[in-house]
Backbone bond lengths (Angstrom), bond angles and torsions (degrees), N, CA, C in turn:
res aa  C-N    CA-C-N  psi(-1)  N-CA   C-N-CA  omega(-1)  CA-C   N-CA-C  phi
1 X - - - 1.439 - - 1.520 112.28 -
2 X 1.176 122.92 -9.60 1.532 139.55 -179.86 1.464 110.29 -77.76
3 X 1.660 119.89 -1.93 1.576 105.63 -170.22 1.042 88.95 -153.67
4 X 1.842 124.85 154.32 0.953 123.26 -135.98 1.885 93.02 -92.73
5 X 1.491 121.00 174.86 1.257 128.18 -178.74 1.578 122.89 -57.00
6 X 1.372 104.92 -13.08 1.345 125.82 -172.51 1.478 99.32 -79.25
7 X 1.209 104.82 -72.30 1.403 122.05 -158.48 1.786 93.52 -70.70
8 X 0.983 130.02 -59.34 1.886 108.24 148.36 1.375 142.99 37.31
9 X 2.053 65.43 -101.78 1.814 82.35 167.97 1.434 117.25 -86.30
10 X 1.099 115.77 -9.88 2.005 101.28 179.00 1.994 89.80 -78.22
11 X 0.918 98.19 -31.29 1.963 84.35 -174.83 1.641 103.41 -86.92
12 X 1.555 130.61 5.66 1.127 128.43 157.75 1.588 108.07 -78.59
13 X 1.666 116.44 -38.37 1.480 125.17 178.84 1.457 90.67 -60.91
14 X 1.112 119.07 -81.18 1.588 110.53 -157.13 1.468 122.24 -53.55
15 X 1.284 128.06 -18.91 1.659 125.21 168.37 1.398 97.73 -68.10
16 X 1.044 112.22 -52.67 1.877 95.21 -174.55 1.405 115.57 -76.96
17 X 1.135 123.85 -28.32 1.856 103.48 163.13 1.355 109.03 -43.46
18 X 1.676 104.91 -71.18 1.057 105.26 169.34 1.638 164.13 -76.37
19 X 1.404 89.64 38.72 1.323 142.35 -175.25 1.886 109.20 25.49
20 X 1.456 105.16 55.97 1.117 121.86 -170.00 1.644 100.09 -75.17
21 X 1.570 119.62 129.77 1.337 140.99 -161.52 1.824 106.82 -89.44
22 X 1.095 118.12 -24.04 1.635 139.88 -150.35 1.663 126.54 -161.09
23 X 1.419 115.35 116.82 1.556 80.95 172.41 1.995 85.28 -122.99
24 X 1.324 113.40 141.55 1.435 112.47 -171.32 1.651 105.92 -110.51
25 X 1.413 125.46 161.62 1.573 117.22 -154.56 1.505 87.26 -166.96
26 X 1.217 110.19 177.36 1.353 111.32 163.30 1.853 102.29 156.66
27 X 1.235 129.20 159.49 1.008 147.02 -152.91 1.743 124.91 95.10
28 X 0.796 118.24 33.51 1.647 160.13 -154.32 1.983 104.53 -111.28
29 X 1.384 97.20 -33.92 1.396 92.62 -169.59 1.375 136.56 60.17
30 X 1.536 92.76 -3.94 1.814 106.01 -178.49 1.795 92.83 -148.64
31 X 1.361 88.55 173.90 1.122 107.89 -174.08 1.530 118.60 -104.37
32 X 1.487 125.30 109.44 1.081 139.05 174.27 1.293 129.79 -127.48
33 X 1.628 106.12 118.33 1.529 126.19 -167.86 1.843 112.60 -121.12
34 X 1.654 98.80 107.88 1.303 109.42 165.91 1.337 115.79 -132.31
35 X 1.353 102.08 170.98 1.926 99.67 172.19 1.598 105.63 -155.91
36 X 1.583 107.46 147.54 1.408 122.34 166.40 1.064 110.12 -95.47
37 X 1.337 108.49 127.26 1.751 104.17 -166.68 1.152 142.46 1.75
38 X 1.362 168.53 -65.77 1.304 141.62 124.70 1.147 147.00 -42.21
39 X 1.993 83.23 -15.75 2.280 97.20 -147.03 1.560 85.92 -100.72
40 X 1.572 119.58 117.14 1.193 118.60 127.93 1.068 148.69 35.26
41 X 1.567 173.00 -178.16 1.461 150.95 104.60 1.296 95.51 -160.84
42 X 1.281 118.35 129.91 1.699 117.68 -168.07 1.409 115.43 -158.03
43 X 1.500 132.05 92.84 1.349 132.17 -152.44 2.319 80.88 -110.27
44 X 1.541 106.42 110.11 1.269 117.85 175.84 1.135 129.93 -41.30
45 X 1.137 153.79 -154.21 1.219 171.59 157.09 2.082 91.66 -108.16
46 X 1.379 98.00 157.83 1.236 122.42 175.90 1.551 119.44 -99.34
47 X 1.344 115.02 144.84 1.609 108.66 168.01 1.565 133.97 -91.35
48 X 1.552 93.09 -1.02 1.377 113.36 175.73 1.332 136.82 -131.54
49 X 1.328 117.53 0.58 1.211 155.18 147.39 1.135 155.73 154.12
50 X 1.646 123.82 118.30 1.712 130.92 -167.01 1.214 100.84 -82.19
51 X 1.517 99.38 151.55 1.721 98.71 175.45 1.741 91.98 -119.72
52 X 1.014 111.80 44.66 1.616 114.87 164.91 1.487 117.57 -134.34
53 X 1.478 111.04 27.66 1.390 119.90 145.48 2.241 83.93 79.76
54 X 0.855 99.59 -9.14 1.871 94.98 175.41 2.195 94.09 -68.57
55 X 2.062 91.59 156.14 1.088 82.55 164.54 1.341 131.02 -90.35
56 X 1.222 141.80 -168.51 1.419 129.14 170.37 0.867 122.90 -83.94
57 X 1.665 133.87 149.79 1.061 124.74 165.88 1.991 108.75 157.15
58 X 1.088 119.17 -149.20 1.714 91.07 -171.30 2.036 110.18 -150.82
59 X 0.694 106.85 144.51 2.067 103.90 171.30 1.259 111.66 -63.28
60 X 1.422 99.84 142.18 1.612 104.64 178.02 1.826 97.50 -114.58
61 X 1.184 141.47 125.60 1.260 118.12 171.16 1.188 101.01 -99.71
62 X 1.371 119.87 -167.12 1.313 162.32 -142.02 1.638 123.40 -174.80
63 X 1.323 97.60 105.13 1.268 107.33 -158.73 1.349 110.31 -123.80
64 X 1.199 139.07 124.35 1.590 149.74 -158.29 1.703 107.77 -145.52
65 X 1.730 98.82 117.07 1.850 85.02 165.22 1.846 132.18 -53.49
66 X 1.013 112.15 130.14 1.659 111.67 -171.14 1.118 128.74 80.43
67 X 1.754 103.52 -1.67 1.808 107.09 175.24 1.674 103.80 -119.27
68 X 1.433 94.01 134.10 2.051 99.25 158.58 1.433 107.99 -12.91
69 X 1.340 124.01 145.05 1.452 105.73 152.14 1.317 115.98 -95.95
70 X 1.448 139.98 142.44 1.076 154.78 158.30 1.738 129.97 -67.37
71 X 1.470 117.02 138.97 1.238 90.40 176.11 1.479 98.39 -161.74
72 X 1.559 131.68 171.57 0.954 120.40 -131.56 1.511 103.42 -170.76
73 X 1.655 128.14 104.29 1.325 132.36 157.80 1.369 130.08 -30.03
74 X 1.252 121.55 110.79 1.977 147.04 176.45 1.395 109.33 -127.91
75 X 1.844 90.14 78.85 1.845 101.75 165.91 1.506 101.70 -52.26
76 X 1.505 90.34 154.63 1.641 109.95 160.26 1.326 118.10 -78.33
77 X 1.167 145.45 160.37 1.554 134.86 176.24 1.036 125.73 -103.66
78 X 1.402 124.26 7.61 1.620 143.62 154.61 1.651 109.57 -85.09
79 X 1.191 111.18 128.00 1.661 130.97 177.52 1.222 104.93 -43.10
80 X 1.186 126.05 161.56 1.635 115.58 162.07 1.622 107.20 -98.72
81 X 1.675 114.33 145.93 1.196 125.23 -160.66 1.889 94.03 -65.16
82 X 1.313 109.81 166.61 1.612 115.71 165.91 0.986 120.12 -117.00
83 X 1.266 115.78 37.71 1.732 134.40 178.01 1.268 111.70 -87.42
């Protein structure tokens, strides 16, 4: 949402030429999951603090030639502070 609609879609064109599987982000503090038709888009969770009430902690993917990549929530086991 930081760049204008233009510039967007030419970097929506170029992941799919270049048949980009994922695009990964994060500093978001929350967790946000979208995708353009095949590709991915996944801004993490934080290890030090979400402000979307998620717990902390981070994705591990899983990555295979010719398959989706997969990936998969590993809370931390300490609470998050309420500071």
């Amino acid at each position: 949402m930081n760049l204008p609609k233009e510039k967007r879609a030419e970097l929506l064109t170029l992941f799919e030429r270049y048949q980009v599987a994922a695009v990964l982000g994060g500093h978001t503090h929350k967790l946000i999951l979208n995708s353009y038709n095949i590709i991915q888009m996944v801004n993490g969770e934080a290890t030090s603090r979400n402000l979307d009430s998620r717990p902390l902690g981070f994705r591990v993917w899983h990555v295979q030639h010719q398959v989706i990549p997969r990936h998969e929530f590993v809370a931390l086991d300490q609470p998050a502070s309420q500071n």
